[in-house]
C-alpha positions, 0 to 999 in steps of 0.5 A, spaced: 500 500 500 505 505 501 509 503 494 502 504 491 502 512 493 509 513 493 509 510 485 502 515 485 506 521 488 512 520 483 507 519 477 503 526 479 510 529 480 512 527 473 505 530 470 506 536 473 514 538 472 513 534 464 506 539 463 511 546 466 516 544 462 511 544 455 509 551 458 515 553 458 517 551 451 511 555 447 513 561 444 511 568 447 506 571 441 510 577 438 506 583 440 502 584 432 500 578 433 496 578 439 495 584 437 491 581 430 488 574 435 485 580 440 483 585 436 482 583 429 475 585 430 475 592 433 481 594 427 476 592 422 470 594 425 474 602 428 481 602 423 479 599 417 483 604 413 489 605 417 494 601 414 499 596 419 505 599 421 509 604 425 504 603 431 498 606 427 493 600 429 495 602 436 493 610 436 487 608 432 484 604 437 487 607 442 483 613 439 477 609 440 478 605 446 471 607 449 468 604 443 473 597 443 471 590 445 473 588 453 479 583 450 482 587 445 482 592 451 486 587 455 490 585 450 492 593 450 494 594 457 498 587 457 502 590 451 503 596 455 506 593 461 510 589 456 513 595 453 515 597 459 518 592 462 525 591 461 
């Protein structure tokens, strides 16, 4: 019985260490990106004119941020934090 949970605990273990490791390996979405996956809506819909680059997409919803959609507002805070962490 003891040999039954620690083999249970040592398979748990390996579970845990194997799913954080695949975590880790994911790689982190460029900010244009996740700029597209959260947003692509609210620039179709409040930018559909302004064309990519230099940080226009951004000063544009930026613009209209009163009228953009709870994820796509999230999703720019983040990129602001992100920005300003070294």
């Amino acid at each position: 019985m003891r040999s039954l949970k620690a083999l249970t605990l040592a398979v748990g273990m390996a579970a845990l260490a194997t799913g954080a490791a695949q975590a880790q390996q994911q790689p982190q979405p460029s900010p244009a990106e996740m700029l597209m996956q959260y947003c692509k809506p609210d620039i179709e819909r409040l930018c559909p004119t302004v064309p990519p680059g230099e940080g226009r997409l951004m000063k544009c919803l930026m613009a209209h941020k009163m009228q953009m959609s709870v994820g796509c507002a999230e999703t720019l805070k983040k990129l602001k934090q992100m920005k300003m962490t070294p």
